[in-house]
N, C-alpha and C positions, 0 to 999 in steps of 0.2 A: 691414691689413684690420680691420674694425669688428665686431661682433658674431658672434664665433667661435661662439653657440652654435647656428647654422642650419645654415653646413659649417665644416669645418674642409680648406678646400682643401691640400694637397699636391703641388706641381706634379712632384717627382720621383716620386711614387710616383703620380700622376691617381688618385687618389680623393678622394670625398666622404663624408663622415657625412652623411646623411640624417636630419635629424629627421621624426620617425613621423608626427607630428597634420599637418605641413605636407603630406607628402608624400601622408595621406588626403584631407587639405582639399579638395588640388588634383586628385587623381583623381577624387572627388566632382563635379568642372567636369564632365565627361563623364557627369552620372547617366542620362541617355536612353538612352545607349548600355548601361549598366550594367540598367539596369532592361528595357532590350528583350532582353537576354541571359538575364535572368532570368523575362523571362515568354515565352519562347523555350525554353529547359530546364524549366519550370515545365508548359508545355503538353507538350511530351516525356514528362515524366515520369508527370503525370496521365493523357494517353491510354494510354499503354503497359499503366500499372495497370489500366485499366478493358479495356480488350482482353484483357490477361494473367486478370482475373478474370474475365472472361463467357466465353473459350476455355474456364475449369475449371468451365462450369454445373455439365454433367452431374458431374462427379466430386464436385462440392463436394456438391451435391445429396444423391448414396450414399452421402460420407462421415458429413453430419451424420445422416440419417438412423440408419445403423448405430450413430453417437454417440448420438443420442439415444435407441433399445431400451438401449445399454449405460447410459447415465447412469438410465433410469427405474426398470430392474434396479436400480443402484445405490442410487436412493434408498426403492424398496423394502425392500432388504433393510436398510437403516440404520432405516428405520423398524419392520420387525421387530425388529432388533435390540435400539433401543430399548426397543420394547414387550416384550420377551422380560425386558430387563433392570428395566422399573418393576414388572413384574408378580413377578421372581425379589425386588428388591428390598422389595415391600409384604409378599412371608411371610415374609421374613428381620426387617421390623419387628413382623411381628406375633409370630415364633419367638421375637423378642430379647426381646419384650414379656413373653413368655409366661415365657421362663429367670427372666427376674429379678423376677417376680411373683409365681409359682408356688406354692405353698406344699410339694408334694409336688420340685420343684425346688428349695426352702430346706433340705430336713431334710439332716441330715449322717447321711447312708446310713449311713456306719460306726458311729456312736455316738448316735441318735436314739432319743428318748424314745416307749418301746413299750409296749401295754399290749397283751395277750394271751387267750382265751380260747377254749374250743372249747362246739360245741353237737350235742348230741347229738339226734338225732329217734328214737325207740322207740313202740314199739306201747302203748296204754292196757292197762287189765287188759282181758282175753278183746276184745282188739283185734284185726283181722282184714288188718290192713297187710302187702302186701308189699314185695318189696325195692324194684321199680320202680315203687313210689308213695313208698317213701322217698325217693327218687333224685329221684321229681319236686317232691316237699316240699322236700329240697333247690336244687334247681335255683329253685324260687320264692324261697326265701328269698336264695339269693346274687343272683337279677336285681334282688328290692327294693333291697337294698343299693343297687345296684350302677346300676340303672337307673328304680326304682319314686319314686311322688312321695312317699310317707310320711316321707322324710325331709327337705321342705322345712322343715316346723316346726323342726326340729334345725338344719338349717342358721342358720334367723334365730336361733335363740339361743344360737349360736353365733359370730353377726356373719359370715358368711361367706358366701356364694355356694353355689347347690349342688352345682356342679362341684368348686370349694375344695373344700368339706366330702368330695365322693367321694375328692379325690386325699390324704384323711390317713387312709382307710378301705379295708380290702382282704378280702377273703373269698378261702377256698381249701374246695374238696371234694375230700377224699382220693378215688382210685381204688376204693378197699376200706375198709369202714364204712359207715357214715350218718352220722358226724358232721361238721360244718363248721368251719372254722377262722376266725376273726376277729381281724384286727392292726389296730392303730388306730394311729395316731401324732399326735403336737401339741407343744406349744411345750417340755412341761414332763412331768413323770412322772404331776403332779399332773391337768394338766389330760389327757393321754389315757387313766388311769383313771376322769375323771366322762364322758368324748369316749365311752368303752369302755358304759356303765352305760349310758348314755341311748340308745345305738345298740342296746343290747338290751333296752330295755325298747321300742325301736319295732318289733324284728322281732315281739319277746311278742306287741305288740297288734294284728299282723295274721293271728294263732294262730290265730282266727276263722273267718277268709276261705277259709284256708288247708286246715283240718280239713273246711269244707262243701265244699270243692272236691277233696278226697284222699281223704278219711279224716281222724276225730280221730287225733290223735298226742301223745305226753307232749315235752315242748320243756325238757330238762336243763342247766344250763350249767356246767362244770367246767373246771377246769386254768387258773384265771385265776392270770396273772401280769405284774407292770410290770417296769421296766427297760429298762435300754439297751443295746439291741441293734444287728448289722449284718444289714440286709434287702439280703439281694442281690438281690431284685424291686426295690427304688428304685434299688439303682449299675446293675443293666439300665436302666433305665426313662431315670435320669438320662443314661446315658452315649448311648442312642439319641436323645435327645432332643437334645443336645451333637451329636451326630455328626450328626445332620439337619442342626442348624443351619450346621454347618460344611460340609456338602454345598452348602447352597442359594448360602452364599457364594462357594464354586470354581464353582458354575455361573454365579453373576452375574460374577464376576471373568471367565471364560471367555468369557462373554458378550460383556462388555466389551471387552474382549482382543480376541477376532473380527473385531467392528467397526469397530475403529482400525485391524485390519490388510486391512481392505476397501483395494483401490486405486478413489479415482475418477477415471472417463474421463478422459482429456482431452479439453478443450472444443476444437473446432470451428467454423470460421466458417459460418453457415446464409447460402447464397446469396441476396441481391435486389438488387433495382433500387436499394435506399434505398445501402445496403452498397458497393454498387460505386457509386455516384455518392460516395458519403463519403469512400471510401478514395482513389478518383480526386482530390477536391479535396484530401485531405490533402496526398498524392504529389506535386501540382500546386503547392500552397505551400512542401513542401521543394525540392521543383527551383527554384522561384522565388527562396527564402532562397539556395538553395545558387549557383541560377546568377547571384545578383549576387554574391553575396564572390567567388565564380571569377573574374567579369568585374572586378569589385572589383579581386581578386590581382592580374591579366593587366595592366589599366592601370596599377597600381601597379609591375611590374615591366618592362614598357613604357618607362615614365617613366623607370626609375631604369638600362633600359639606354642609353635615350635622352642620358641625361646632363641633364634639361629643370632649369629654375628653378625655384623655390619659393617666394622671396620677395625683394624687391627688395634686399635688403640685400647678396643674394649676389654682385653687381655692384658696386653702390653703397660699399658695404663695404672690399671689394676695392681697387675704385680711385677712391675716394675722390670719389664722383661723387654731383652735387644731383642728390636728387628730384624731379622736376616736379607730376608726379603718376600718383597711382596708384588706376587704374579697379576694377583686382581688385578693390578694396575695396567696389566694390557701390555707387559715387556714383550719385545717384540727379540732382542737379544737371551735370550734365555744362557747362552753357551758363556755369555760376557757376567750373569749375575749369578751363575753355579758360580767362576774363580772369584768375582767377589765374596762369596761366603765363605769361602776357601781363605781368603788373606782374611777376614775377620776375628775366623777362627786361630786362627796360626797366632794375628794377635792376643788373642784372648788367652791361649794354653802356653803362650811364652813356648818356654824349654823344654818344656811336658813332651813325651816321648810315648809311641806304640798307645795312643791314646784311641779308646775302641767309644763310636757314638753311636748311639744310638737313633734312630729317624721314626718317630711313633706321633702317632694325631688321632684325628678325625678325617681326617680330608680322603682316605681310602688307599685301599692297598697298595692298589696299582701304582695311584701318586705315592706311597711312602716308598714302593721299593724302585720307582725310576728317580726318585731323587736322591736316594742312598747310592744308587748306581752311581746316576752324574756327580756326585759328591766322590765317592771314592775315585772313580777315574780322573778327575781331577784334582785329587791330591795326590794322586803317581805320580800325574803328567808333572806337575810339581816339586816330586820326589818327599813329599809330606808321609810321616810314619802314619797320619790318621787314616781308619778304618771306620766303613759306618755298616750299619745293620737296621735292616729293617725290622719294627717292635710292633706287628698291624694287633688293632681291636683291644688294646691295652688292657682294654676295661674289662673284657669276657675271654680273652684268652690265654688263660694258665702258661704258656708254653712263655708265651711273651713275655710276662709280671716276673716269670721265675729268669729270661734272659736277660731283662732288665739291673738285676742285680749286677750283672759280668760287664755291665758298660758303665765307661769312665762320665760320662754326660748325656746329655739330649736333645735334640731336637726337634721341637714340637711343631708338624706342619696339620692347617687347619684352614678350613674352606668358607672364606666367606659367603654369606646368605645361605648357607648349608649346617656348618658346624653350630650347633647348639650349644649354647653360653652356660648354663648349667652343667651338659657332660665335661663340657671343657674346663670349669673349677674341678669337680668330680677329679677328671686326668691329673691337674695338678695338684691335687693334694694326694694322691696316690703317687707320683713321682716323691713327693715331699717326702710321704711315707719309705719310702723307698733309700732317702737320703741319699739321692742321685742329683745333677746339678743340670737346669735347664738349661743350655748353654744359648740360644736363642728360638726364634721363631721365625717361619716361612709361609704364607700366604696364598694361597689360591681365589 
């Protein structure tokens, strides 16, 4: 046997190795059948999808519906969310701005450069002030500070803002007295002693305003002193201001937090015409892919229970037998490889004369008796004494086994992916029997 890598026949154990690409090759012959199977399941599949989806109008209908209230919710509140979180975010930059700007946020509460004094309000000589027109002289004097415009000039020459300038400047009125307290604070001992001087020479000169609107009153200023002190109004002030800022951030973080642990809906198919024709053709192409490999597999294991051929060599090979030729291959000249088997022969019978062959196989009647036809008519046209006969069903028709005797040789034609590899030993050892001479083989 010749090219072991097609089968590797076995006759005590009848098996074949199957080579894969031959064995697809050849089940591919039958693609109509392959391909009606698959647009057979293909339509199956697509109607079924399209029925299965228009029986769930209604449901599909309520379900998206209810998905779609739950997902609008959804993107509401992510959009709150958001906005909750740009809005907590914009005062945490502005808070951040503010701590590290600050100048009343810069001073070291514990140990900041203080300069001190108090002011006392008294009655002139034979002055006729009472206590709650001091209280109000007071109260004028601490909202100047504190809120009045007379200290914008002070501010610019100061270089500072007048908000700045308020937060290094603080005012206190005891409960009991009339005198006011004044803390100034700045960079240096130096400068919130001249910071101290210039703030009281601006309350001085609204003494004016002050006296037409109360009563005159004598304006004393005593008990000044610098140094460095701890204002526990600025560790209050600082540490609420810290504590703010670190509030707004656990609410943004919170925020944030919230909204990642939002669940969103899960998305739902919204029922149509477009939708269910879509999904139908999808459905319709996987049945189709699907029902040709099935039909694919099916002939493929068909074949391979069959026992069929694959390629001529698995004969040929075998038992050492001339090709004539071989159609499988897709000759497109058919008229040109009938006279070639015609000169092959003629070589092969030399001198040999009124030589009668025989054309018997598998491959089927029809093929055996048009290629005996085309055989003989071209060995006329020729002028060849050979004669062929067609021998169909070798194996079950008496009439044939018994005409087989009267011919001088044979030709054995057999179909690949069809002829079965066992009847075709069977064939030729019954030729054998016969002690008739294969004289080649021909191919479908």
């Amino acid at each position: 046997m010749t090219k072991k890598e097609f089968y590797d026949f076995r006759e005590e154990e009848n098996t074949r190795q199957v080579n894969l690409f031959l064995l697809v090759q050849s089940a591919l012959k039958s693609w109509k059948l392959i391909l009606l199977a698959g647009v057979i399941l293909g339509c199956l599949f697509g109607g079924y999808k399209i029925l299965s989806i228009h029986s769930k109008k209604d449901a599909m209908i309520e379900e998206y519906d209810t998905y779609a209230a739950k997902r609008d919710a959804y993107k509401k509140s992510i959009q709150e969310y958001k906005q909750t979180v740009a809005d907590l975010q914009s005062r945490i930059d502005r808070r951040i701005e503010y701590v590290q700007n600050s100048p009343r946020m810069q001073l070291n509460a514990t140990n900041a450069p203080t300069a001190i004094c108090e002011i006392k309000i008294s009655n002139v000589e034979k002055g006729t002030l009472k206590a709650e027109d001091f209280t109000m002289i007071k109260t004028a004097i601490y909202n100047e500070i504190l809120f009045g415009d007379s200290l914008s000039p002070l501010a610019e020459q100061y270089g500072l803002s007048i908000v700045d300038l308020r937060e290094m400047i603080g005012a206190k009125i005891p409960s009991v007295g009339s005198a006011i307290r004044i803390i100034v604070h700045n960079d240096t001992l130096e400068s919130a002693e001249a910071l101290r001087e210039d703030l009281l020479k601006v309350i001085d000169s609204k003494h004016k305003d002050f006296a037409k609107a109360f009563g005159d009153y004598k304006f004393e200023v005593f008990n000044r002193s610098t140094g460095y002190a701890i204002d526990s109004d600025v560790v209050s002030y600082q540490d609420k201001q810290n504590e703010a800022l670190s509030k707004l951030q656990t609410q943004a973080y919170t925020a944030q937090n919230q909204s990642t642990q939002l669940v969103k809906p899960t998305a739902v198919q919204q029922y149509s015409k477009k939708y269910m024709l879509k999904s139908g053709i999808k459905m319709g192409v996987i049945g189709l892919i699907g029902g040709c490999v099935l039909a694919l597999a099916a002939v493929m294991f068909l074949m391979i229970q069959k026992g069929v051929i694959f390629h001529a060599e698995e004969i040929d090979g075998e038992y050492g037998l001339r090709k004539l030729a071989d159609f499988s291959a897709g000759s497109k000249d058919n008229k040109n490889t009938i006279d070639y088997i015609i000169a092959r022969l003629e070589n092969y019978v030399g001198d040999r004369r009124d030589l009668k062959i025989g054309v018997t196989g598998l491959a089927g009647e029809a093929r055996l008796q048009s290629l005996a036809a085309d055989l003989g008519k071209a060995a006329g046209a020729f002028g060849n004494s050979l004669r062929f006969v067609c021998l169909p069903d070798l194996m079950t028709n008496a009439a044939s086994l018994r005409s087989l005797r009267d011919v001088d040789g044979v030709i054995l034609a057999e179909e690949i992916g069809k002829s079965e590899y066992m009847k075709i030993r069977q064939e030729i050892a019954l030729i054998a029997d016969s002690e008739r001479e294969i004289l080649g083989t021909v191919y479908y």
